[in-house]
Jmol script that loads the backbone (N, CA, C; Angstrom):
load data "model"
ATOM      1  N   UNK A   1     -49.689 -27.819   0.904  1.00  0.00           N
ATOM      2  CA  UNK A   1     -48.485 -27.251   1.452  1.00  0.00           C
ATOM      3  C   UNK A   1     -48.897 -26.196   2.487  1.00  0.00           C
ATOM      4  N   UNK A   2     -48.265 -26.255   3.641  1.00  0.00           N
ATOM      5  CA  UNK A   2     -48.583 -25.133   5.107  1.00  0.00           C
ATOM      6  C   UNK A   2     -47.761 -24.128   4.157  1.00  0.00           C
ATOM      7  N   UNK A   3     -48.040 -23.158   5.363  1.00  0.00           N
ATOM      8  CA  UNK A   3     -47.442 -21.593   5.112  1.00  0.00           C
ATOM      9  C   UNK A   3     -45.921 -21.983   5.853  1.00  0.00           C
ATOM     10  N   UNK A   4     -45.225 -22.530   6.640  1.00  0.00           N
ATOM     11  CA  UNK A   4     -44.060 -23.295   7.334  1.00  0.00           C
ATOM     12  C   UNK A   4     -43.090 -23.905   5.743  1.00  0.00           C
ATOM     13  N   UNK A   5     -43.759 -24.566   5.163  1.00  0.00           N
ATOM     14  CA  UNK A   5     -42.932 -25.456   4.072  1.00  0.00           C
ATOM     15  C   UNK A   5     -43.022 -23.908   3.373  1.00  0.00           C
ATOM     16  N   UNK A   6     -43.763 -23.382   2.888  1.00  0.00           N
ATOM     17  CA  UNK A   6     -43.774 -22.300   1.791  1.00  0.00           C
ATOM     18  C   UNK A   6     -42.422 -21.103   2.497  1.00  0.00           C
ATOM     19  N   UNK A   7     -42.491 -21.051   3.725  1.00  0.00           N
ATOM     20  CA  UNK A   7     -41.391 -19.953   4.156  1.00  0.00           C
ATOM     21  C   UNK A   7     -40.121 -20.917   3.921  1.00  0.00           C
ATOM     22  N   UNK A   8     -39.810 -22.111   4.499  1.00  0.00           N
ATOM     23  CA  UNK A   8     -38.627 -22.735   4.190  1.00  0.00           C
ATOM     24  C   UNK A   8     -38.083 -22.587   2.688  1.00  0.00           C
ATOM     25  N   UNK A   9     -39.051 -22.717   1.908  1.00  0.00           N
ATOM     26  CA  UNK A   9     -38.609 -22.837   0.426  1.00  0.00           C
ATOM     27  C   UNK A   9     -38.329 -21.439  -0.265  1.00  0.00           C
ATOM     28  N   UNK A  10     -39.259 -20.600   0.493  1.00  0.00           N
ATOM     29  CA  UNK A  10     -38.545 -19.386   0.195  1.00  0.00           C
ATOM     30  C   UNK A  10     -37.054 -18.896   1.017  1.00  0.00           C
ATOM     31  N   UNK A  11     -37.058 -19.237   1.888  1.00  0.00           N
ATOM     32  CA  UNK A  11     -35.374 -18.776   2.323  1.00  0.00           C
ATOM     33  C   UNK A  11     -34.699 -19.843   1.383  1.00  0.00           C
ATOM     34  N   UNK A  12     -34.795 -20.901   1.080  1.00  0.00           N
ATOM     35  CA  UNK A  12     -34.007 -21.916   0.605  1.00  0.00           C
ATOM     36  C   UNK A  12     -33.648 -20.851  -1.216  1.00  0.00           C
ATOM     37  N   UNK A  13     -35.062 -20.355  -1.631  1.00  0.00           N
ATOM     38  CA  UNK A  13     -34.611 -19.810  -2.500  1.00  0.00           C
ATOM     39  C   UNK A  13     -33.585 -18.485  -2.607  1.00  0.00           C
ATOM     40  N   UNK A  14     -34.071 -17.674  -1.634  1.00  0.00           N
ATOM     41  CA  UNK A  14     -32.909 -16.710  -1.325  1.00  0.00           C
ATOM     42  C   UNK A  14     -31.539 -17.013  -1.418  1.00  0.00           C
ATOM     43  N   UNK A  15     -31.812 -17.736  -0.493  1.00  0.00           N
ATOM     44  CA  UNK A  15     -30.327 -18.257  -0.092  1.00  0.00           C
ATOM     45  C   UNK A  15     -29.267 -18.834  -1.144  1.00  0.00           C
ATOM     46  N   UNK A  16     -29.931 -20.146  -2.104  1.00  0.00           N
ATOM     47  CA  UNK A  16     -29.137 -20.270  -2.839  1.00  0.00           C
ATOM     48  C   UNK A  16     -29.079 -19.462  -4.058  1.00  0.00           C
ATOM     49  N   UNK A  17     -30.055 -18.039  -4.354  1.00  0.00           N
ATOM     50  CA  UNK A  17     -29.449 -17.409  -4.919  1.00  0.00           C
ATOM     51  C   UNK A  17     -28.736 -16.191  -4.597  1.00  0.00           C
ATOM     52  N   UNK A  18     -28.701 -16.310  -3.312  1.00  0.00           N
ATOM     53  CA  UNK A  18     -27.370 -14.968  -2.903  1.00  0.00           C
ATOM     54  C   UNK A  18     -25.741 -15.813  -3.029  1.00  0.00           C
ATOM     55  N   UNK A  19     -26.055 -17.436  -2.979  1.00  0.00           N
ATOM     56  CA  UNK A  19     -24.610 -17.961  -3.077  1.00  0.00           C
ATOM     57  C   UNK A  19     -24.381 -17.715  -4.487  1.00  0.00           C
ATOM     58  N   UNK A  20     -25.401 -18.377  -5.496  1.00  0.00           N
ATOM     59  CA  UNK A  20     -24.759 -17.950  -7.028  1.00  0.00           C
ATOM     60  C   UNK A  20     -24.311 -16.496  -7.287  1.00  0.00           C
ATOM     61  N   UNK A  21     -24.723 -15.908  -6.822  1.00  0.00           N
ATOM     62  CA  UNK A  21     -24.581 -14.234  -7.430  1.00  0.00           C
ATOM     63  C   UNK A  21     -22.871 -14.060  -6.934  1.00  0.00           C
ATOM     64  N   UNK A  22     -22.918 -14.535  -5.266  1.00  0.00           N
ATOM     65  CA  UNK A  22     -21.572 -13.994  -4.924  1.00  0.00           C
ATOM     66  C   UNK A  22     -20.014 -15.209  -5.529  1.00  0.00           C
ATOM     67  N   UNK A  23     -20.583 -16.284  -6.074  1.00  0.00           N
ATOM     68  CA  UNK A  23     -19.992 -17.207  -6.904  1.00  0.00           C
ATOM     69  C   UNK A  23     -19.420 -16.757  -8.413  1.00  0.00           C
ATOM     70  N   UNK A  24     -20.226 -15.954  -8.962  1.00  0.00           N
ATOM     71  CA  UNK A  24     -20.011 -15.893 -10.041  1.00  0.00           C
ATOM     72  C   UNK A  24     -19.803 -14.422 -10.580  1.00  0.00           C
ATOM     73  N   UNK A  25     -19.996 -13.531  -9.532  1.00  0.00           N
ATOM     74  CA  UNK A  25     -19.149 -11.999  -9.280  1.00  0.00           C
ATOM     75  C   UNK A  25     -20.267 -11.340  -9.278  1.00  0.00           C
ATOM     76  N   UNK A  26     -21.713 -11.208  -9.515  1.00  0.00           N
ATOM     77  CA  UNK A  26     -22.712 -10.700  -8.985  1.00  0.00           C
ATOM     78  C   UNK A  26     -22.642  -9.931  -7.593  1.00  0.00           C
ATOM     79  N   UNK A  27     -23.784  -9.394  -7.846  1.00  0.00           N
ATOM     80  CA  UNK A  27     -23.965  -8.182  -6.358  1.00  0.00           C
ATOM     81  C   UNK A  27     -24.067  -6.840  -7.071  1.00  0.00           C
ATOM     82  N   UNK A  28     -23.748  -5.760  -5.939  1.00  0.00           N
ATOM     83  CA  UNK A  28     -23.589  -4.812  -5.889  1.00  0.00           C
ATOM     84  C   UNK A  28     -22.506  -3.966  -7.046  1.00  0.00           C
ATOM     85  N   UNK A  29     -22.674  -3.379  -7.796  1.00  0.00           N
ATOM     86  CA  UNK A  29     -21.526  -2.706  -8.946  1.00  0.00           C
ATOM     87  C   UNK A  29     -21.359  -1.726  -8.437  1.00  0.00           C
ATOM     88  N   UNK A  30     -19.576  -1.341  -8.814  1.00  0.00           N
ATOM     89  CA  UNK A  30     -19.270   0.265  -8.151  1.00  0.00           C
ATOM     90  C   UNK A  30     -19.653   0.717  -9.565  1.00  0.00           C
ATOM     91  N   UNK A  31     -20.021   2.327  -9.320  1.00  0.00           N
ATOM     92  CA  UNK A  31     -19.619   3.068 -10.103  1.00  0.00           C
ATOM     93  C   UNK A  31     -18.820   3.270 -10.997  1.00  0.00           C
ATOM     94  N   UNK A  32     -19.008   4.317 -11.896  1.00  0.00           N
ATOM     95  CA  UNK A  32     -17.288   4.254 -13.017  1.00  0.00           C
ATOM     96  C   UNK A  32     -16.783   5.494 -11.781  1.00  0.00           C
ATOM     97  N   UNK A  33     -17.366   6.301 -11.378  1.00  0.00           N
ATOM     98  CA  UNK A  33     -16.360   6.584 -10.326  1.00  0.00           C
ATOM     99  C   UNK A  33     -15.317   6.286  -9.893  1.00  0.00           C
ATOM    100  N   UNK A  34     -16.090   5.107  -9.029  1.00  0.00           N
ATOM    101  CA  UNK A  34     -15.148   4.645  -7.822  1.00  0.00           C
ATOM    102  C   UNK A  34     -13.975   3.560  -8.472  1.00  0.00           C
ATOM    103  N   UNK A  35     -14.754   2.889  -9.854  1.00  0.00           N
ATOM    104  CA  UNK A  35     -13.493   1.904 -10.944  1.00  0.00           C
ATOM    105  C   UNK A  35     -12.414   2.574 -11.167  1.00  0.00           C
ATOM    106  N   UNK A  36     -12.652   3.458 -12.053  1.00  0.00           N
ATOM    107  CA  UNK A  36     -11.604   4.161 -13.051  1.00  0.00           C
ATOM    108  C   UNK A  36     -10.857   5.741 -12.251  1.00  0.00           C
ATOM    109  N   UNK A  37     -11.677   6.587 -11.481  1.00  0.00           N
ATOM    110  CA  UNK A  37     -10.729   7.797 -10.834  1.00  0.00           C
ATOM    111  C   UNK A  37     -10.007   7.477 -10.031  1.00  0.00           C
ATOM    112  N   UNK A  38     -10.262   6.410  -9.028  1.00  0.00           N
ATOM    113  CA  UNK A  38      -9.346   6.207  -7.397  1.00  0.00           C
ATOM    114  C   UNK A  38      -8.388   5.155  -7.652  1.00  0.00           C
ATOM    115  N   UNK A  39      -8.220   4.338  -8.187  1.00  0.00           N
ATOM    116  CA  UNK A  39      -6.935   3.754  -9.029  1.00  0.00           C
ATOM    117  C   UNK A  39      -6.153   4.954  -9.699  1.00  0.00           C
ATOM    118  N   UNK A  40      -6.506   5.573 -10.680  1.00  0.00           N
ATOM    119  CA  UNK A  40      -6.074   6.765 -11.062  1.00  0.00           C
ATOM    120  C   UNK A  40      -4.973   7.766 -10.110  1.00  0.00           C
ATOM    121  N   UNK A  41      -5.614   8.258  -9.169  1.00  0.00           N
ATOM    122  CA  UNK A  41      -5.541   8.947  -8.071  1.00  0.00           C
ATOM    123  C   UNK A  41      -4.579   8.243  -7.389  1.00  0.00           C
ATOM    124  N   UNK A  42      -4.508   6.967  -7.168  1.00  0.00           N
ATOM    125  CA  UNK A  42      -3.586   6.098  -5.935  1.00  0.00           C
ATOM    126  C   UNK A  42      -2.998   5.680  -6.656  1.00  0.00           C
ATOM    127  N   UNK A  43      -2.318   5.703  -8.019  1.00  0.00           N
ATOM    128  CA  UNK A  43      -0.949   5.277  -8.868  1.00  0.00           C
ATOM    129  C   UNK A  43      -0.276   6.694  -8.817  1.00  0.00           C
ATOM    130  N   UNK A  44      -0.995   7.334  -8.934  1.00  0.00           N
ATOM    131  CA  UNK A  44      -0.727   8.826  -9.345  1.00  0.00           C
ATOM    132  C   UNK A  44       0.621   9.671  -7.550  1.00  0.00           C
ATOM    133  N   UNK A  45      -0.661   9.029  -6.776  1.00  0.00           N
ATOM    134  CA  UNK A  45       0.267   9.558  -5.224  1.00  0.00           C
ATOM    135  C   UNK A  45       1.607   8.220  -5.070  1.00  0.00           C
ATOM    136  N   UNK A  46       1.201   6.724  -5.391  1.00  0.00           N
ATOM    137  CA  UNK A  46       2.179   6.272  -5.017  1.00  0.00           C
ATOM    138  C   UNK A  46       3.163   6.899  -6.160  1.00  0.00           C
ATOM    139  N   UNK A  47       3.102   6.822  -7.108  1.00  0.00           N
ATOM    140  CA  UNK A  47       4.034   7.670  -8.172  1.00  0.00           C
ATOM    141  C   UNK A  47       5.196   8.821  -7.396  1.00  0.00           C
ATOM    142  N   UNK A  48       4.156   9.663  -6.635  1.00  0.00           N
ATOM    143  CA  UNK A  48       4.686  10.873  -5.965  1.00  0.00           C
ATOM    144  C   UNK A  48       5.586  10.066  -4.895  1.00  0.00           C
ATOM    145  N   UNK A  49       4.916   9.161  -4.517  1.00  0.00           N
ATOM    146  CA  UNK A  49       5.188   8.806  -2.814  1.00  0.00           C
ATOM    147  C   UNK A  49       6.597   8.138  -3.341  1.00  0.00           C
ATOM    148  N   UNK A  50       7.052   7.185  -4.256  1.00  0.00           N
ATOM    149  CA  UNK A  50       8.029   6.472  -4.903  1.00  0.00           C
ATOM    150  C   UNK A  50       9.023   7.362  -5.186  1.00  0.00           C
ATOM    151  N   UNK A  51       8.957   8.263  -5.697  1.00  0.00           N
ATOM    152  CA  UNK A  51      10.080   9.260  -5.920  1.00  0.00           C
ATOM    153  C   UNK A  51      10.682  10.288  -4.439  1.00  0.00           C
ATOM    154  N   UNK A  52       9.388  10.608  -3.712  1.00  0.00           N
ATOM    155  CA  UNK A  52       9.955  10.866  -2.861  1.00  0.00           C
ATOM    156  C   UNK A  52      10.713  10.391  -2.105  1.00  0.00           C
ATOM    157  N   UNK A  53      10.471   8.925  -1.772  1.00  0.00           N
ATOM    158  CA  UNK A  53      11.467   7.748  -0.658  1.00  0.00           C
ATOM    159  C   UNK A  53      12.675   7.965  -1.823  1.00  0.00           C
ATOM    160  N   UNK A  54      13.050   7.879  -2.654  1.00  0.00           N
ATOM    161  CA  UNK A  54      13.914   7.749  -3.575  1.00  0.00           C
ATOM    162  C   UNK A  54      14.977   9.259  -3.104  1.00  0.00           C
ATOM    163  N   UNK A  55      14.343  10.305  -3.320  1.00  0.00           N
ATOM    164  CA  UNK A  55      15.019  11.279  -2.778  1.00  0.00           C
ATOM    165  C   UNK A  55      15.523  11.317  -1.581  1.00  0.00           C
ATOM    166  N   UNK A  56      14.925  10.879  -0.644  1.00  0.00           N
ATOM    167  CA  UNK A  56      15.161  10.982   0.514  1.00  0.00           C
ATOM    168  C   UNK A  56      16.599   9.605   1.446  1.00  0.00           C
ATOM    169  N   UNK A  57      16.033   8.812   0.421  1.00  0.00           N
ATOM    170  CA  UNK A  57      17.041   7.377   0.043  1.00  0.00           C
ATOM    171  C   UNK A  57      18.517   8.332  -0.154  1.00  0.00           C
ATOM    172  N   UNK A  58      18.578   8.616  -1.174  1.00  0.00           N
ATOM    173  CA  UNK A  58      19.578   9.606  -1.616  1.00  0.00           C
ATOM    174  C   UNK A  58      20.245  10.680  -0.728  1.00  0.00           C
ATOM    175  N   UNK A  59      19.363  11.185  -0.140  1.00  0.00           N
ATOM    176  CA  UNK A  59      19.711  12.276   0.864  1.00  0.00           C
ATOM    177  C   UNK A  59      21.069  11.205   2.220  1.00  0.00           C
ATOM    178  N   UNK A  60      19.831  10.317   2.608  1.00  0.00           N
ATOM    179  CA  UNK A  60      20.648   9.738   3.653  1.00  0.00           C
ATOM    180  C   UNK A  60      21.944   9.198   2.940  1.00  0.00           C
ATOM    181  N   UNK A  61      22.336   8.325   2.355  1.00  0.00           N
ATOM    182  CA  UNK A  61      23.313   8.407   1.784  1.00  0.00           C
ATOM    183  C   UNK A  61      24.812   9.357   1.338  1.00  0.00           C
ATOM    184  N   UNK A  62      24.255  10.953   1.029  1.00  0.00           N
ATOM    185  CA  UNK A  62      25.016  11.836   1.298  1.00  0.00           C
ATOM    186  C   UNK A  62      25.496  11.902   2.533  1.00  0.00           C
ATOM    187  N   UNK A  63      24.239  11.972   3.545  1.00  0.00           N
ATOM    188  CA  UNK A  63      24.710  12.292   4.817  1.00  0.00           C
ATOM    189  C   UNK A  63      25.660  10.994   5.756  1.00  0.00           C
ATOM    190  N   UNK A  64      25.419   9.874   4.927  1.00  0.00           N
ATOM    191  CA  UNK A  64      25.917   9.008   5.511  1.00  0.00           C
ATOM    192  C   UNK A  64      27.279   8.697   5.272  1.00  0.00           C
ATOM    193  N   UNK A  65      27.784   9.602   4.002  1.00  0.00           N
ATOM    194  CA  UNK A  65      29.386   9.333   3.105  1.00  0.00           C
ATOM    195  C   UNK A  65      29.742  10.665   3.940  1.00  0.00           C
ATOM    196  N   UNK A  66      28.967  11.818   4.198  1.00  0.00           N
ATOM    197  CA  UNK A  66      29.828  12.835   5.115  1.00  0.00           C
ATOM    198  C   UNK A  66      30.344  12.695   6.471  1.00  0.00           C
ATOM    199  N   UNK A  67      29.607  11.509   6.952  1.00  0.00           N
ATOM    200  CA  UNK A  67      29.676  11.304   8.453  1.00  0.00           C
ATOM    201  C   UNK A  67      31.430  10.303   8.561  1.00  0.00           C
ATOM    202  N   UNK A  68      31.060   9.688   7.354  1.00  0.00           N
ATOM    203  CA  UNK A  68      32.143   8.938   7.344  1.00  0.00           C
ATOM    204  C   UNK A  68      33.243   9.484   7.206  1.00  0.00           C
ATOM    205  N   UNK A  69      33.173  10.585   6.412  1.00  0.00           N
ATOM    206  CA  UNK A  69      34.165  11.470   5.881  1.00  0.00           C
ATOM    207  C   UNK A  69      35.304  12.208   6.957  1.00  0.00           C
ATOM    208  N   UNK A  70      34.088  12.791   8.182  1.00  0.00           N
ATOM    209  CA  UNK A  70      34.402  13.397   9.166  1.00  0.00           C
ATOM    210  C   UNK A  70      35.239  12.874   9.928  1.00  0.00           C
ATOM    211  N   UNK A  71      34.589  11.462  10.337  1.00  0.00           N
ATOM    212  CA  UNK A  71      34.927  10.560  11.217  1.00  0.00           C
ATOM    213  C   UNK A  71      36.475  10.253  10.805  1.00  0.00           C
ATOM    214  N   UNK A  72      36.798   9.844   9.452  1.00  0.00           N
ATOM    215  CA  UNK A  72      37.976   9.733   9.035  1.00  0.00           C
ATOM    216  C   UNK A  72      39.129  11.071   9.542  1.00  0.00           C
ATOM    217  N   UNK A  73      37.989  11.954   8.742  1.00  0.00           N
ATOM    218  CA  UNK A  73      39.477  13.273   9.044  1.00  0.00           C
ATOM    219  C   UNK A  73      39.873  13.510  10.456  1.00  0.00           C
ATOM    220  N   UNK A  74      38.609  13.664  11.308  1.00  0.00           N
ATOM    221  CA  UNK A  74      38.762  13.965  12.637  1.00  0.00           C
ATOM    222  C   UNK A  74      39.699  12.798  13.219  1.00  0.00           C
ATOM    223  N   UNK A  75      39.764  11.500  13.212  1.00  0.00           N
ATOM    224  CA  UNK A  75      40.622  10.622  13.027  1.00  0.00           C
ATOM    225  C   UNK A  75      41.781  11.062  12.923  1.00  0.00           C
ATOM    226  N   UNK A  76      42.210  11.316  11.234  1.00  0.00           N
ATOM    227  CA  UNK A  76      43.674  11.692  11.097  1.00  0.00           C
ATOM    228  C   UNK A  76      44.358  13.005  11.862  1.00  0.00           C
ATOM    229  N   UNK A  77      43.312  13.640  12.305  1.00  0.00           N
ATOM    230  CA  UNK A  77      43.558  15.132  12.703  1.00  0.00           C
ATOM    231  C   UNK A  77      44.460  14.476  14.340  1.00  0.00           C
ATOM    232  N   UNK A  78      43.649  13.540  15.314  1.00  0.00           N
ATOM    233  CA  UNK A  78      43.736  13.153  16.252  1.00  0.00           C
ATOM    234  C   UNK A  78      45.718  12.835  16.126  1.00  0.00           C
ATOM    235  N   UNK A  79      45.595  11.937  14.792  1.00  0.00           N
ATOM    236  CA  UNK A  79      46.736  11.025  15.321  1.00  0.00           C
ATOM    237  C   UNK A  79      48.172  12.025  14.556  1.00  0.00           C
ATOM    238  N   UNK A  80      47.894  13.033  13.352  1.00  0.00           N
ATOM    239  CA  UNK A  80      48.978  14.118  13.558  1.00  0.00           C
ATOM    240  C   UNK A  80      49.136  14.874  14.711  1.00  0.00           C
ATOM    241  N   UNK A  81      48.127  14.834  15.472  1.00  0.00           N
ATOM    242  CA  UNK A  81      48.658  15.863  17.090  1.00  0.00           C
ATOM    243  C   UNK A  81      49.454  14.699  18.111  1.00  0.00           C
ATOM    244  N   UNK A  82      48.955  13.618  17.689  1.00  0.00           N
ATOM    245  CA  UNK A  82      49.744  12.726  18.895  1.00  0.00           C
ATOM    246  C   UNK A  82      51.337  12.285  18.598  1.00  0.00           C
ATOM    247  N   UNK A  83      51.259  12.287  16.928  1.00  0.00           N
ATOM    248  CA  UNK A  83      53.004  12.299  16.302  1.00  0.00           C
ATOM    249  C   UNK A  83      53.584  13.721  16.197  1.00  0.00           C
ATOM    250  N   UNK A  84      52.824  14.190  16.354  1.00  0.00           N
ATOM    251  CA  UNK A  84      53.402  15.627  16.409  1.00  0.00           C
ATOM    252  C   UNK A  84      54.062  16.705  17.269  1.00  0.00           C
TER     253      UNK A  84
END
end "model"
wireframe off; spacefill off
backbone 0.3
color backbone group
């Protein structure tokens, strides 16, 4: 066997074992860090972030039954000055 066949067979080996590893969930492992705190952390803000749109949901809504409100009275206000 040349040194040519011996390099082929070694990439050939690489190779098909970087496909098994990434096949079968191999590689690189995070930390318990990066697993378990930053999930933590990003339920925790969308948590925050969810209630806030919620408030703010709410808000517009007020402002949107006052506008209407106005619009009405200023309305009726219009048409007692014109029968009036």
């Amino acid at each position: 066997m040349n040194q040519y066949e011996m390099v082929v067979i070694i990439v050939a080996i690489v190779m098909f074992a970087g496909v098994l590893r990434s096949a079968f969930g191999g590689g690189r492992r995070r930390s318990r860090h990066d697993r378990d705190e930053i999930p933590v952390a990003a339920a925790a803000e969308n948590d925050r972030l969810k209630g806030e749109v919620q408030a703010l949901r709410d808000r517009i809504a007020v402002l949107e039954r006052i506008t209407v409100e106005k619009e009405n009275s200023l309305e009726r206000e219009i048409e007692k000055l014109r029968d009036g």
